[in-house]
N, C-alpha and C positions, 0 to 999 in steps of 0.2 A: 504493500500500500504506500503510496507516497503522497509525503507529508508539506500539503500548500499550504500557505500561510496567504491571503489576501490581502493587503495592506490600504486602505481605503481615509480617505484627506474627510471626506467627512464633514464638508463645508459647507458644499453646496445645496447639500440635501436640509440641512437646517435651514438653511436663509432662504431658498430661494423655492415658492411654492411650485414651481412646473414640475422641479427635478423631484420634488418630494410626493408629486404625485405618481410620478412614473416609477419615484424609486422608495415606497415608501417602509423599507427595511434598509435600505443605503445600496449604493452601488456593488459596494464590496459583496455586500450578502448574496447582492441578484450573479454575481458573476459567481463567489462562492458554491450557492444552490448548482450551479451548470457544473461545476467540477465534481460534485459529490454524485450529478446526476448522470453523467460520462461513466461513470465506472473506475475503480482502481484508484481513484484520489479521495483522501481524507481531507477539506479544506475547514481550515479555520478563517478568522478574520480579524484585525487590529485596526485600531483606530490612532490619528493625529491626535486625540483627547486623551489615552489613555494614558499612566505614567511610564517617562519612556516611549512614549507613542504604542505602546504595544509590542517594542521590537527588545524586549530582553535579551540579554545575554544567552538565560534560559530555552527562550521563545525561538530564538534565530538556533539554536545548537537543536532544537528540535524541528527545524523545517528545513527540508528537500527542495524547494523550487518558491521563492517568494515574486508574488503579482502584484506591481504598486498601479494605482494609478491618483494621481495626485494633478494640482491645477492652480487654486487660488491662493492656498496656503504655501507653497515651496518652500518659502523663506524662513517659515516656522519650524520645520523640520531641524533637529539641534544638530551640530555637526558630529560628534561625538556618536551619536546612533548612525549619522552615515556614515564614519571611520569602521562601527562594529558591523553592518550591511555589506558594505565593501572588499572587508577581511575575509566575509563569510561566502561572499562570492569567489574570491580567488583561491579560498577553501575546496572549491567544490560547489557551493549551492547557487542553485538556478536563478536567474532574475528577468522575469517579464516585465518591461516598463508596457504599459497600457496609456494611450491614446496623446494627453496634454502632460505624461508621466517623459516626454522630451524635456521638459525642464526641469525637471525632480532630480532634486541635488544627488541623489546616488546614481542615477544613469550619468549625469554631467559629469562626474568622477571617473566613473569606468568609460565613457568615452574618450575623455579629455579634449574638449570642444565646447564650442557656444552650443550646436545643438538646434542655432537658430533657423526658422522656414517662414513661407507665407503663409496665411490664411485669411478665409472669410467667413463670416456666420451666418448663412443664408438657407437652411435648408434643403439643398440641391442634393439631387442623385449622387450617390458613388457606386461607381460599376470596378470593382476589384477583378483583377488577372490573376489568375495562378499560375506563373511564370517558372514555377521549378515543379511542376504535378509527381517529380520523383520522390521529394522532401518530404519526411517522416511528418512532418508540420501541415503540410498539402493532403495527409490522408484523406480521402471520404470525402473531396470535395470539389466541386466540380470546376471547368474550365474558366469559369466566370460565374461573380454573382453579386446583387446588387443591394444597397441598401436604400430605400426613396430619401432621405432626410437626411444628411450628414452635414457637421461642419469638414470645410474645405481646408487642406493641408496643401500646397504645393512647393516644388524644387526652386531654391536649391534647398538641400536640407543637410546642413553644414553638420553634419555626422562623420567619421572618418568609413571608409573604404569597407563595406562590409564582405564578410565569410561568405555568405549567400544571401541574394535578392530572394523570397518565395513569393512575394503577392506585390503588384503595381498600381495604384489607382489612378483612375480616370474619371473627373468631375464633372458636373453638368457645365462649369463656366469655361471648361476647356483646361485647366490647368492637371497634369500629373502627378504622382507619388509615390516613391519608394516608399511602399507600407509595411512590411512586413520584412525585417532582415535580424540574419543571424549572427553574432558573434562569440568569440571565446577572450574569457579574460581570467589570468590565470587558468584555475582549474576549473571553473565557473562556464556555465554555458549563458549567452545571454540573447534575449529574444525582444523586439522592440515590434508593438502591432499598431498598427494608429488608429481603427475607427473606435468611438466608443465618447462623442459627446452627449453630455449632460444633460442635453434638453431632449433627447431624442432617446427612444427605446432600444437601442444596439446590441444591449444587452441581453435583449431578451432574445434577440435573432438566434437561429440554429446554426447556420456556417460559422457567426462570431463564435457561439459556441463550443461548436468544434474546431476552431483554430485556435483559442485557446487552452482548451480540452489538450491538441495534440500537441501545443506548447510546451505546457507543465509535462506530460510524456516523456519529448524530449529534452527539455532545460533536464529531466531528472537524474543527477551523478553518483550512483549507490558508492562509488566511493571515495566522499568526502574526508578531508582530510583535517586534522587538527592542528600539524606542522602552522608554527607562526610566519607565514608569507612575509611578514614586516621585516623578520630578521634576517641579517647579513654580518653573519660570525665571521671574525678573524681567525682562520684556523692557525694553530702553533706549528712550531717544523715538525716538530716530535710527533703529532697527531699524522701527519702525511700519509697517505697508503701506503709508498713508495718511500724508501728511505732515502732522503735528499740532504744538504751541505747548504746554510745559508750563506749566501755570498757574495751578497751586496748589501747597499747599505739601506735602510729602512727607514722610513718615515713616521711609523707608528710604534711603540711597544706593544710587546708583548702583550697582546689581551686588550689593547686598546681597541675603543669601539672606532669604527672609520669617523672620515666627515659626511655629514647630507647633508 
């Protein structure tokens, strides 16, 4: 069984009554229900409110594949939780940014980028391409398919060079998108999907479904590692595999930690 964690900002759904009618257990939860309902995922859900935001130490050493999607709060989000997020991605564990989650301080990390694109907020069609129909991500889904109401995301979309393109959008105002791309960061698989605004039911769709469904699948790395990723030991001579003569002259002692 692998263990999602949903991570939900939780903002919008209070303040603003559209999104609280369409979502009114929170975003997280509608997308949560879809992972428990796919089969094989046990999804919980955290909140921006929680302490810690919900993302314990605890919390993160117990999740397999974490789903953010985040918008108007970013900023709130304390850095210290995205440090622990971070680690636990180049750990091993999975991270799907979902939709306005392009600006969510822990993709922005693991990208290293603005992350910047255009957009509009007009309701217009999106017609998705399934551009890689090989990709474990692509399962069970067909050649195209559309959703009536989306907000618009167009290129460029200042991301760096992705692993693989799966899914390309196509707007009603003409503008495109690299929606759907995969990357590796450290041990970490990382998955970025863009439809999924707030005023619109996306969620409750069956292909978004099942693309996030086969996300969490794949983001999933049974074997996640503990190794501290951060550290960067000076190993001693005497430790060597290989028995070696030091023989120049050194910058550091013995056991000194480097410069960052």
């Amino acid at each position: 069984m692998i263990r999602a964690l949903v991570w939900g900002e939780n903002v919008h759904e209070q303040k603003n009554r559209v999104v609280r009618e369409i979502y009114p257990d929170g975003m997280h939860e509608t997308i949560a229900r879809g992972l428990r309902e796919s089969g094989g995922i046990d999804a919980r859900t955290a909140t921006l409110q929680e302490p810690e935001h919900g993302l314990t130490k605890e919390a993160l050493e117990n999740t397999d594949v974490l789903l953010w999607w985040g918008h108007a709060a970013h900023g709130d989000v304390d850095d210290a939780i995205v440090d622990r997020v971070v680690q636990r991605v180049w750990q091993g564990m999975g991270f799907i940014a979902l939709h306005s989650s392009h600006f969510a301080k822990p993709f922005k990390r693991l990208m290293g980028t603005s992350c910047a694109l255009s957009w509009r907020e007009a309701g217009e069609r999106e017609r998705l391409w399934t551009v890689n129909p090989a990709h474990p991500i692509a399962r069970g889904l067909p050649a195209h398919f559309e959703l009536e109401n989306e907000e618009m995301y167009g290129e460029a979309f200042a991301v760096p060079e992705p692993l693989e393109t799966v899914f390309i959008s196509w707007f009603q105002g003409g503008e495109v998108f690299r929606s759907g791309m995969t990357y590796q960061r450290g041990n970490g698989r990382v998955f970025y999907f863009r439809p999924g605004h707030e005023t619109y039911p996306t969620y409750y769709d069956a292909n978004i479904r099942k693309v996030i469904a086969n996300a969490t699948q794949w983001a999933f790395n049974p074997n996640i590692t503990d190794h501290d990723m951060t550290k960067a030991p000076n190993v001693p001579v005497e430790k060597a595999l290989e028995p070696i003569e030091e023989r120049g002259p050194r910058l550091h002692a013995a056991g000194e930690e480097g410069s960052r």
